[in-house]
C-alpha positions in Angstrom: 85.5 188.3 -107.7 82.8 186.0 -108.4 79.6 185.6 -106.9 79.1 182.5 -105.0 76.4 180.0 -104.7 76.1 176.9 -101.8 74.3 173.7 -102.3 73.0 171.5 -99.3 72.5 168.1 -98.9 68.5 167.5 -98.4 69.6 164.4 -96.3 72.0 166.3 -94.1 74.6 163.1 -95.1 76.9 165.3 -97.5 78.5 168.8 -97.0 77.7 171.5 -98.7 79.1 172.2 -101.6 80.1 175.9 -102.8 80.9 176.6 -106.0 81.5 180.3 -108.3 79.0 181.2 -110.9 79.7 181.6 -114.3 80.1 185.0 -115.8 79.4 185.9 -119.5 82.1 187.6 -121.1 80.9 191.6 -122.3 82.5 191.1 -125.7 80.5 188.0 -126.7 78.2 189.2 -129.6 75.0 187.8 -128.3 75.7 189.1 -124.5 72.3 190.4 -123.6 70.7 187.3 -125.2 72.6 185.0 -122.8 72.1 187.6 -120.1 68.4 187.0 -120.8 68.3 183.1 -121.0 69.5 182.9 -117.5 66.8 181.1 -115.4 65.1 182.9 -112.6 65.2 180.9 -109.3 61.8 179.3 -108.8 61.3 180.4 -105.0 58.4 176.9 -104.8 61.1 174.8 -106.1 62.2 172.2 -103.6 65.3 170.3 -103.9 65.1 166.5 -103.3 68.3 166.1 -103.9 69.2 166.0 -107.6 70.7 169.6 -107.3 72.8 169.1 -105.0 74.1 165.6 -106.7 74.6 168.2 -109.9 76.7 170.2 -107.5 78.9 167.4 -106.8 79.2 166.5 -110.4 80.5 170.0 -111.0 82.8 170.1 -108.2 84.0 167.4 -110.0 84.7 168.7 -112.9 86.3 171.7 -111.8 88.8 169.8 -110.1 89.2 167.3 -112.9 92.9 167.0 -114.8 92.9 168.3 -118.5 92.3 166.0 -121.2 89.5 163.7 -119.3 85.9 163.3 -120.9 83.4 165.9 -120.2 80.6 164.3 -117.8 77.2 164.8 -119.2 74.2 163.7 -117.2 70.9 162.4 -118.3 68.1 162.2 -116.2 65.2 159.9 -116.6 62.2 159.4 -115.1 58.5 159.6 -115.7 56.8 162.6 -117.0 56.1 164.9 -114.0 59.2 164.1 -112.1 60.4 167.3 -112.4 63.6 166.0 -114.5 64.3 169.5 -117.3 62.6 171.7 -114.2 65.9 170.4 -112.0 68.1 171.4 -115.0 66.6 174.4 -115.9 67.3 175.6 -111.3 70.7 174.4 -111.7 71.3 176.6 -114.8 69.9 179.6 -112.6 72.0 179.0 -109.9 75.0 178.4 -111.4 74.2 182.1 -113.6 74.1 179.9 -116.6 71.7 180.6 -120.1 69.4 178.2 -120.1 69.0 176.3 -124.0 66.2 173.4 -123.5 66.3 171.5 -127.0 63.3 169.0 -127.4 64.4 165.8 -129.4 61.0 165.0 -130.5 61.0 162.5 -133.2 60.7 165.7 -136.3 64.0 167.0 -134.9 66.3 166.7 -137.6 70.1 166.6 -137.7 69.9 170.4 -139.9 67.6 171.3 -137.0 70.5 170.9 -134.2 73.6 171.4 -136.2 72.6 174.2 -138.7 72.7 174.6 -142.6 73.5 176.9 -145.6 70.3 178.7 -146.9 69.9 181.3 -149.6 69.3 185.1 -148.9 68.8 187.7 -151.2 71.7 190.1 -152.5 70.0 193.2 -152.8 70.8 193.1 -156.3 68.3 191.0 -157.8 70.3 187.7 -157.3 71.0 185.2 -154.3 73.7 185.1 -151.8 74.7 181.6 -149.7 75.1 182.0 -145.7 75.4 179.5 -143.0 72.6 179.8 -140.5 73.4 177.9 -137.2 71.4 175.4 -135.9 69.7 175.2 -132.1 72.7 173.2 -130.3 75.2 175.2 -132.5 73.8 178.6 -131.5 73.9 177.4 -127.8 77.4 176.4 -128.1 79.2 179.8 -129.0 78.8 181.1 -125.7 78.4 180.3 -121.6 75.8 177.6 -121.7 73.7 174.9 -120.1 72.1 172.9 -123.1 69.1 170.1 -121.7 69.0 167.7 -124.9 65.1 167.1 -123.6 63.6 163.6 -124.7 67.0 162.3 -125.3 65.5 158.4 -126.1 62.7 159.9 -128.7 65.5 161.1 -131.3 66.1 159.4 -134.6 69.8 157.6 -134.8 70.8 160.2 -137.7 70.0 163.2 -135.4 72.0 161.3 -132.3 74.4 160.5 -134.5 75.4 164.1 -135.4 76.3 164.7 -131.8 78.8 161.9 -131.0 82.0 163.8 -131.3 80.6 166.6 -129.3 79.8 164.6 -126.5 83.1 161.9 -126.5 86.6 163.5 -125.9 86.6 165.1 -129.4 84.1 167.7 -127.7 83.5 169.3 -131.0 80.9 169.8 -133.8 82.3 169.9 -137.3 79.8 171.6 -139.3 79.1 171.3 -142.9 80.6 174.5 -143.9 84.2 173.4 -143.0 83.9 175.3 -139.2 84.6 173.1 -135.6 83.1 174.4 -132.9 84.6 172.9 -129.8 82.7 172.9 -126.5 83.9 175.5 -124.5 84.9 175.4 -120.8 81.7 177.2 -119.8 79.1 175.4 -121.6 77.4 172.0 -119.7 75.6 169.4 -121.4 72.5 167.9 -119.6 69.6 165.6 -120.9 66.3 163.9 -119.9 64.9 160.7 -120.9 61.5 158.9 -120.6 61.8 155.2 -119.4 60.9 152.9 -122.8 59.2 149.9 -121.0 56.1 151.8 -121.1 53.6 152.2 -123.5 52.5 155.7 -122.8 55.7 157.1 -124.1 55.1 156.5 -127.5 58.3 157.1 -129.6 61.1 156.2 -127.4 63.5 153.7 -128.2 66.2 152.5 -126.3 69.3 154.3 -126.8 72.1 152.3 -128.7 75.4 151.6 -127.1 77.6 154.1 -128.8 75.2 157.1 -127.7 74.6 156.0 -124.0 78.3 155.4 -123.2 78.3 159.1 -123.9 76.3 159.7 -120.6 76.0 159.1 -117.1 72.3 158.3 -116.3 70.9 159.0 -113.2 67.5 158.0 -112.4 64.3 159.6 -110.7 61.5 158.9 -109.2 58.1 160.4 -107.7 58.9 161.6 -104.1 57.8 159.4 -101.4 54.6 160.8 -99.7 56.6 161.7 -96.6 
């Protein structure tokens, strides 16, 4: 039976929520590399209340009818708000590997999706293969994926992830393959705000790409 893990409300408003871990099936290839990209709990970190709000997201889900559009989160806040380290604890408490995937302005659509590169033979000549990229990697098995820096991506790069994130919930990668998103596999983000000039590279994220998201803000605690 699967293990179980209980959220609580930091206000005391909510109940808590329980909900089963995730398991990664033996016969998956790349097992013991998921097995070892599961989180360890940070015993200093404190929830302020965006874990548990993930909780109830997941409950959710869970409990949602087939065919209804995947809810992806994005968090943003200022730098230090502890936005991917609240991802990363979720991810090692639901038992999930942990993919964080900056979207600094050199990421490149290749980058995320993958591309065909040329090996050698062993007989003197050259030999195409398909090599996957970060987000497709992440995708072929149990998976919490935190698209970091969400709002400092080119449009071309953003644009390769549109049908993965609306109810198509698939990549269709250049080699004729669709990888669909798979039941155990959660899609998380962080953004900067873009009204400040410190954060040089954002931009503000165009209609088509932020419909694709719920956004949640957060802030610095308050000093009591």
């Amino acid at each position: 039976m699967p293990e179980k893990v209980r959220f609580e409300d930091p206000t005391g408003d909510g109940p808590p929520i329980e909900l089963e871990k995730f398991e990664i099936p033996a016969d998956l290839p790349d097992h013991e590399f998921r097995r070892r990209k599961i989180p360890q709990p940070d015993p200093h970190y404190v929830d302020l209340g965006m874990l548990y709000r993930f909780a109830q997201l997941e409950q959710a889900r869970r409990s949602e009818a087939d065919g209804l559009v995947p809810l992806h989160v994005a968090v943003r806040g200022h730098m230090g708000t502890g936005k991917d380290h609240d991802i990363e604890q979720f991810a090692a408490a639901l038992g999930l590997p942990y993919f964080r995937i900056p979207l600094t302005g050199e990421v490149r659509d290749v980058t995320l999706i993958g591309s065909t590169r040329l090996h050698g033979d062993g007989k003197g000549g050259t030999e195409s293969r398909w090599e996957d990229g970060d987000i497709t990697r992440a995708l072929r098995g149990p998976a919490l994926v935190n698209l970091s820096e969400l709002n400092a991506a080119g449009a071309e790069t953003l644009f390769a992830l549109h049908g993965l994130l609306d109810r198509y919930a698939a990549l269709d990668l250049p080699n004729g393959e669709t990888v669909s998103l798979r039941e155990d596999v959660r899609i998380f983000g962080t953004m900067n705000p873009t009204d400040i000039r410190d954060y040089a590279g954002t931009q503000t994220l165009n209609k088509a790409f932020a419909d694709r998201w719920l956004i949640w803000e957060k802030s610095f605690p308050d000093e009591d």
